[in-house]
C-alpha positions in Angstrom: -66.7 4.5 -13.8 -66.5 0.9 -13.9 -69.6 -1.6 -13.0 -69.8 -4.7 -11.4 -72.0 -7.8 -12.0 -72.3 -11.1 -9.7 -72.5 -14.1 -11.6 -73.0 -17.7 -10.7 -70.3 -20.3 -12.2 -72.1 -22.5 -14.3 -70.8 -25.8 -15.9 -68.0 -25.7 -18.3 -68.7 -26.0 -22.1 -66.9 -29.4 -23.2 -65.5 -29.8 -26.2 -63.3 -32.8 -27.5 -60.7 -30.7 -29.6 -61.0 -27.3 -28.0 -60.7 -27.9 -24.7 -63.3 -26.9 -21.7 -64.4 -23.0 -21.5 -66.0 -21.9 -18.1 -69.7 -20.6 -18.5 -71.1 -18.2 -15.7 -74.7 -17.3 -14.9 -76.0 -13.9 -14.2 -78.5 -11.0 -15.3 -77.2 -7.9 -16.9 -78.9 -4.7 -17.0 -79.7 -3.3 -20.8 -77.7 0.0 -20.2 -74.8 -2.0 -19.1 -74.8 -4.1 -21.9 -75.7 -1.7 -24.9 -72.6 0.1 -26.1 -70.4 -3.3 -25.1 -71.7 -5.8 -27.5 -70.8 -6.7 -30.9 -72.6 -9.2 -33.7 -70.3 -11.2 -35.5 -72.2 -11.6 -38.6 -71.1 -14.3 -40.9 -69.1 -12.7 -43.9 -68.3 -15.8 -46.6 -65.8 -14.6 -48.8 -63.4 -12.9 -45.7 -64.4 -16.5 -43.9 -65.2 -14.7 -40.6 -68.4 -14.7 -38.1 -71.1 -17.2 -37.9 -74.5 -14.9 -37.3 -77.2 -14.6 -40.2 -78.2 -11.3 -40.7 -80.9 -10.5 -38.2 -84.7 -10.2 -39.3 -85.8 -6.8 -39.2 -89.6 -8.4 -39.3 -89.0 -10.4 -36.0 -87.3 -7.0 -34.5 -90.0 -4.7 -34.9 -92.5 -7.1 -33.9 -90.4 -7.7 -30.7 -90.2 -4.1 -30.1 -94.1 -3.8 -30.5 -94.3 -6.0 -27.8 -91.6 -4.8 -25.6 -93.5 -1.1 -26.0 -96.7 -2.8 -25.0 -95.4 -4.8 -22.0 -96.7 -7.6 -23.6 -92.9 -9.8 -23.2 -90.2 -10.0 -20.5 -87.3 -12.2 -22.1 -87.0 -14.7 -19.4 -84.6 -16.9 -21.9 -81.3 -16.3 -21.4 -79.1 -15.3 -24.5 -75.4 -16.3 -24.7 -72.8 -14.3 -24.9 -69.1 -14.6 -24.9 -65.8 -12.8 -23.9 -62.9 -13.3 -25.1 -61.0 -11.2 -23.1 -59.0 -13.3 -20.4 -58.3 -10.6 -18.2 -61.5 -9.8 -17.5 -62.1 -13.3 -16.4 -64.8 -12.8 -13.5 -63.0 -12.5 -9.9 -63.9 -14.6 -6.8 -64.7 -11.9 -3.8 -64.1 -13.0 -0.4 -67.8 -14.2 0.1 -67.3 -16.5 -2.3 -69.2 -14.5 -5.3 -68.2 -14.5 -8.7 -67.7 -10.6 -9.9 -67.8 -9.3 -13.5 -65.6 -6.1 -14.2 -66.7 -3.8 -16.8 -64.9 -1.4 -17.6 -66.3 2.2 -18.7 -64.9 3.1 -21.8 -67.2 1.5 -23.7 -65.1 -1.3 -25.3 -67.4 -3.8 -27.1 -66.5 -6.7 -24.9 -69.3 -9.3 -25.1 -69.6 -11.4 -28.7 -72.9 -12.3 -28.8 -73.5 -16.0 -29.6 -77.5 -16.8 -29.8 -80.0 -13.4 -28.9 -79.2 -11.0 -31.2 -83.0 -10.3 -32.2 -83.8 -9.6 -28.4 -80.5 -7.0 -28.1 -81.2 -5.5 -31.1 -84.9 -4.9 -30.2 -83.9 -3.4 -26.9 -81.7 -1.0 -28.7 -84.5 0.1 -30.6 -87.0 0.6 -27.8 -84.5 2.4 -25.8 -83.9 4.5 -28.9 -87.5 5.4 -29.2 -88.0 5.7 -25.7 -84.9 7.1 -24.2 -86.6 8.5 -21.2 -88.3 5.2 -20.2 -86.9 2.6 -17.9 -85.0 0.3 -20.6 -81.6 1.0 -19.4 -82.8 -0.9 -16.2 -84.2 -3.7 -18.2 -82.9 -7.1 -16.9 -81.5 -9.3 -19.2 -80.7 -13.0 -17.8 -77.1 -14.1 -20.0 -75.1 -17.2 -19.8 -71.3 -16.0 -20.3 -68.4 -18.4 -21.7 -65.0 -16.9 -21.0 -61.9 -17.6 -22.8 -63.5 -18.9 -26.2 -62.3 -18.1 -29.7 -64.9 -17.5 -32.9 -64.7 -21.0 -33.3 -65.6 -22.2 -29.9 -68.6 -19.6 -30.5 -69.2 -20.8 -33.8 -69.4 -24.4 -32.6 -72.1 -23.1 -30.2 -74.0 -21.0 -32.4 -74.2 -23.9 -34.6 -75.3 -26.3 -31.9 -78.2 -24.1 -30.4 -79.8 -22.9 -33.8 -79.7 -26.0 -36.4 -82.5 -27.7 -34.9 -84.4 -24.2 -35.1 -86.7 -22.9 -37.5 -84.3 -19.3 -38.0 -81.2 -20.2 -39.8 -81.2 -21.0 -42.9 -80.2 -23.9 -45.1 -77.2 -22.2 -46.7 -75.7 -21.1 -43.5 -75.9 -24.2 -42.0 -74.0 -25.5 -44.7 -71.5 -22.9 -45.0 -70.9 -23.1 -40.9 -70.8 -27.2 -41.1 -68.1 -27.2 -44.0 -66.0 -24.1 -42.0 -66.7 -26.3 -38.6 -65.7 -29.3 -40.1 -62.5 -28.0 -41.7 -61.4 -26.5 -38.1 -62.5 -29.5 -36.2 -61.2 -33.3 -37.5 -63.4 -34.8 -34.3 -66.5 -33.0 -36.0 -65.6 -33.7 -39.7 -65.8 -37.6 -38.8 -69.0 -37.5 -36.8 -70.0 -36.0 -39.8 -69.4 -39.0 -41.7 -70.7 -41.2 -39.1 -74.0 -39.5 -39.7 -74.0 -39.7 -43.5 -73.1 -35.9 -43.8 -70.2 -35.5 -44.7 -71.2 -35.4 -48.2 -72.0 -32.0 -47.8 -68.9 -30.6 -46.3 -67.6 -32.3 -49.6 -70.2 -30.7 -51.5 -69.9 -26.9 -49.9 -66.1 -27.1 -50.9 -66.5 -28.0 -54.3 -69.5 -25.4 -54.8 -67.4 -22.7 -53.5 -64.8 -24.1 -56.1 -67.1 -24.1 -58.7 -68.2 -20.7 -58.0 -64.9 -19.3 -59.1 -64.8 -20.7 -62.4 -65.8 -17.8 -64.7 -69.0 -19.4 -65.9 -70.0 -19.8 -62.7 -68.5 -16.5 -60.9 -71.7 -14.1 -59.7 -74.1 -16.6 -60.3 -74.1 -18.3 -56.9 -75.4 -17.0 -54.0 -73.8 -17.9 -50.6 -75.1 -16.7 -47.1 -75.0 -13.1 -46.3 -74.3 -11.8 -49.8 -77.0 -9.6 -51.9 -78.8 -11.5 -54.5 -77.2 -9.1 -57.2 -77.0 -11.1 -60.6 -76.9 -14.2 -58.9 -79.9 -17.1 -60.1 -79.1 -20.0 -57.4 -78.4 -20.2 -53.9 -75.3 -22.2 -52.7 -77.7 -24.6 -50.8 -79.3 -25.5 -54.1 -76.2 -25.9 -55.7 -74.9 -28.3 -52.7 -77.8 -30.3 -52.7 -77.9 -31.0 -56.1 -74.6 -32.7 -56.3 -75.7 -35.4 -53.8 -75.6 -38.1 -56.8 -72.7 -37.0 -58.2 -70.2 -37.5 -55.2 -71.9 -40.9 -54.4 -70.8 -42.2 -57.6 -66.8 -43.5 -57.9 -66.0 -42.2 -61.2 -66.6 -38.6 -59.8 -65.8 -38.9 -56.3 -62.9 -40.7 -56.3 -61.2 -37.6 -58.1 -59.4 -34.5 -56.0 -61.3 -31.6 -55.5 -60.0 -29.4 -57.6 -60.6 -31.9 -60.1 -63.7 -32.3 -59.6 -64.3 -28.5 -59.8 -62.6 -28.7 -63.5 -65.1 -31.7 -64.3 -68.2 -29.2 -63.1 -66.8 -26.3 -64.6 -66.3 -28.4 -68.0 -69.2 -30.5 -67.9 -71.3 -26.6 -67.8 -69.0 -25.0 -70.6 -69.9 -28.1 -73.0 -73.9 -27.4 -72.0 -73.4 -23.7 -72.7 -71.5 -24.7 -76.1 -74.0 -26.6 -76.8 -76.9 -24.0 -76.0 -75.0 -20.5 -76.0 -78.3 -18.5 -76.0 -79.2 -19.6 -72.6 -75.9 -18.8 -71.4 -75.8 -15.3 -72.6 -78.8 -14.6 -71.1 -79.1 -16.5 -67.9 -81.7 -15.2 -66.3 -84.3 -15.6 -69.2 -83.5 -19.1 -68.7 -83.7 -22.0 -65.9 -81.0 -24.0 -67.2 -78.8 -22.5 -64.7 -81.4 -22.7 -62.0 -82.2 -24.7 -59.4 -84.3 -27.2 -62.1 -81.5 -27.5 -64.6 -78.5 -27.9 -62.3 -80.5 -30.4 -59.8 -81.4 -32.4 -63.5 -78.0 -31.9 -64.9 -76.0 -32.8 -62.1 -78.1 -36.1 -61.4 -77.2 -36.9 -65.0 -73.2 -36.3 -64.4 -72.4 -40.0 -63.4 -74.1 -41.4 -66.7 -72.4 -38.4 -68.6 -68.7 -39.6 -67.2 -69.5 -43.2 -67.9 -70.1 -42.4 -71.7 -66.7 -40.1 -71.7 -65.1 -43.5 -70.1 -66.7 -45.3 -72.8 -65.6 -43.2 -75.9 -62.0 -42.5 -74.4 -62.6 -38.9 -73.6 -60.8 -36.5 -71.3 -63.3 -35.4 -68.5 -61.8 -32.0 -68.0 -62.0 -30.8 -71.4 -65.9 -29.3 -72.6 -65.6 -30.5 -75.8 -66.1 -33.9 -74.3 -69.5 -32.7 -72.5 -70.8 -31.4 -76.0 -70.4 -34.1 -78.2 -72.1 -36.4 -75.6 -75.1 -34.1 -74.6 -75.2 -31.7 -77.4 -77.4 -33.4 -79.8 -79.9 -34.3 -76.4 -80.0 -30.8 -75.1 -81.2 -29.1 -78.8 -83.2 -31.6 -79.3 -84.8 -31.4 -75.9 -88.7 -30.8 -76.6 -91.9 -30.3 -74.2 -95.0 -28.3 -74.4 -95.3 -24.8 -72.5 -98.0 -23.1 -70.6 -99.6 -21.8 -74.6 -99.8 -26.2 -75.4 -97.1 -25.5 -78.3 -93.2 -27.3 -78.6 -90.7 -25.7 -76.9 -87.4 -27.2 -78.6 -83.7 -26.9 -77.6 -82.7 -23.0 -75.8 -86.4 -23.0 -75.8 -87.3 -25.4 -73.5 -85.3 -23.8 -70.3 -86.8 -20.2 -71.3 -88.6 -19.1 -68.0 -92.1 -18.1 -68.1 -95.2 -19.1 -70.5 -92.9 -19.6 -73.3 -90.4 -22.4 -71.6 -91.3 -25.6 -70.8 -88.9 -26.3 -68.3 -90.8 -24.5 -65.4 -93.4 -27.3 -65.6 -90.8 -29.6 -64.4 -89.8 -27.7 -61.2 -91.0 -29.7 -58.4 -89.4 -32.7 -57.2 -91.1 -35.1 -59.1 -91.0 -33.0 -62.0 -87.6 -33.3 -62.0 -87.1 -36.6 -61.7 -89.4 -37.4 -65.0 -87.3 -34.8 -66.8 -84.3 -36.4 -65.9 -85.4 -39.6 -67.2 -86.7 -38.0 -70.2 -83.1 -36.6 -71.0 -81.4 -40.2 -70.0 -83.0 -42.0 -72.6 -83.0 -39.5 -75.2 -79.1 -39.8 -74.1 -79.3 -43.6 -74.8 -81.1 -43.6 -77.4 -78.3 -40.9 -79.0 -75.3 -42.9 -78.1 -75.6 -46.7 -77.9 -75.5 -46.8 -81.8 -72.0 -45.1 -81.6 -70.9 -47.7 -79.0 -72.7 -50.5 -80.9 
């Protein structure tokens, strides 16, 4: 048995690469709906879907409601078929009809509503003699559209909201961006393309061995990772403003990164073979460290060093990083490895917040000076 929905033709999606994609208008019954939809959750490393994972706190608190009457869903959520033989057919009263067939095929991609679905599934679960099947659900339908058409649009409707989060965004923007020339230079009329740059070279970066398992990109367990991939992007920001990094290719640039960190770790092995014991690796040393980069490659200009070998990285930076010194949380000197231990002991975690960064930074640039300008005197 087949079922039959009457839709309203709505105004086509534009797009400047992709082309227009026809929208329709209409309200779907739960029980219709249920066993035909799919969520294309975003999966990094296979580079397919767009959705976050959905919030299991915002679902049960939606089906609390839903139980107690207390919401109806007036907002429409978006869906998507990609099918173009079930494109909706015009009866002779000039109605638009949806098809849909009965065996169950999960037809509908579903761009923006997956909380409310989901939530509906599990009332209806709990409550499978109650009315839910009959619940009406209003849905505005693109036909035609491709996962990047949808990503485009899932992109759109949820970056200026509170739920997706920063390392998403970025991850979408830098897949967006690399399907979509027309996007990649609005972009850079903006000012953001930086961070399509940035997302590529982090993803680089995280396949270097030092750096393999240690960064943490959207929908992936937190495992023996110790930084997020929107950290790591962010923290860059200096770096690729600056010619004598940006002005390299990117895989270059990945073997300058993945250099620059093999010469810190040669010179401070201990908080490299345990990272987690230390924040050297986290967010407050690679935001301090990779500010510094730029004055790091002008020295290796300077001295006539190659910028993709560690050995470079050490002999500038070494003698600054052990003799790195602050007080910990216990007022006592926390030298060298010992100043990025985490907790009481370290005294790098007193440095954590923006401004706290920025005077550690400084503190490290002109112990740097003060190291060097007598070998280039």
């Amino acid at each position: 048995m087949s079922y039959e929905v009457m839709l309203l033709k709505g105004q086509p999606i534009q797009h400047s690469i992709r082309g227009a994609r026809d929208t329709f208008v209409g309200t779907l019954k739960f029980g219709e709906l249920v066993d035909r939809y799919q969520i294309p959750h975003r999966v990094h490393s296979a580079d397919e879907g767009y959705q976050r994972k959905a919030s299991a706190t915002r679902i049960n608190k939606l089906v609390r409601d839903l139980h107690g009457r207390r919401v109806d869903l007036p907002t429409a959520i978006l869906l998507s078929i990609r099918d173009a033989d079930l494109y909706p057919r015009l009866d002779s009263s000039g109605r638009y009809i949806l098809t849909l067939p009965a065996n169950g095929k999960r037809l509908f991609y579903v761009v923006d509503g997956q909380h409310r679905l989901e939530a509906l599934k599990k009332v209806l679960d709990e409550d499978p003699e109650g009315d839910w099947r009959d619940f009406k659900i209003p849905a505005v339908i693109i036909f035609g559209a491709d996962d990047g058409v949808e990503m485009d649009q899932f992109h759109i409707v949820n970056s200026n909201q509170k739920g997706i989060s920063s390392d998403l965004t970025l991850d979408l923007m830098k897949t967006r961006a690399m399907r979509d020339d027309a996007y990649r230079k609005y972009l850079d009329g903006i000012g953001e393309g930086w961070k399509v740059i940035s997302q590529d070279l982090t993803e680089r970066v995280a396949k270097k061995l030092l750096w393999k398992g240690k960064i943490r990109f959207p929908g992936e367990p937190k495992g023996t990772t110790i930084i997020n991939s929107n950290s790591f992007v962010t923290s860059l920001k200096r770096a690729l403003d600056q010619v004598n990094f940006s002005t390299y290719l990117p895989e270059q640039r990945a073997s300058i990164i993945d250099a620059y960190w093999r010469g810190v770790r040669d010179a401070l092995p201990e908080c490299f073979d345990h990272p987690n014991d230390f924040n050297i690796q986290k967010t407050v040393g690679v935001y301090v460290l990779h500010h510094l980069l730029p004055d790091v490659l002008e020295y290796a200009s300077k001295f006539g060093n190659p910028v993709e070998e560690s050995d470079t990285y050490r002999r500038i930076l070494g003698d600054t990083l052990v003799d790195l010194t602050g007080d910990n949380q216990m007022n006592e000197a926390a030298t060298g490895a010992g100043f990025w231990r985490v907790g009481a002991e370290g005294a790098s975690g007193t440095y954590s917040s923006g401004a706290g960064q920025r005077v550690l930074r400084e503190m490290i640039r002109r112990e740097l000076i003060a190291n060097l300008e007598d070998q280039l005197a």
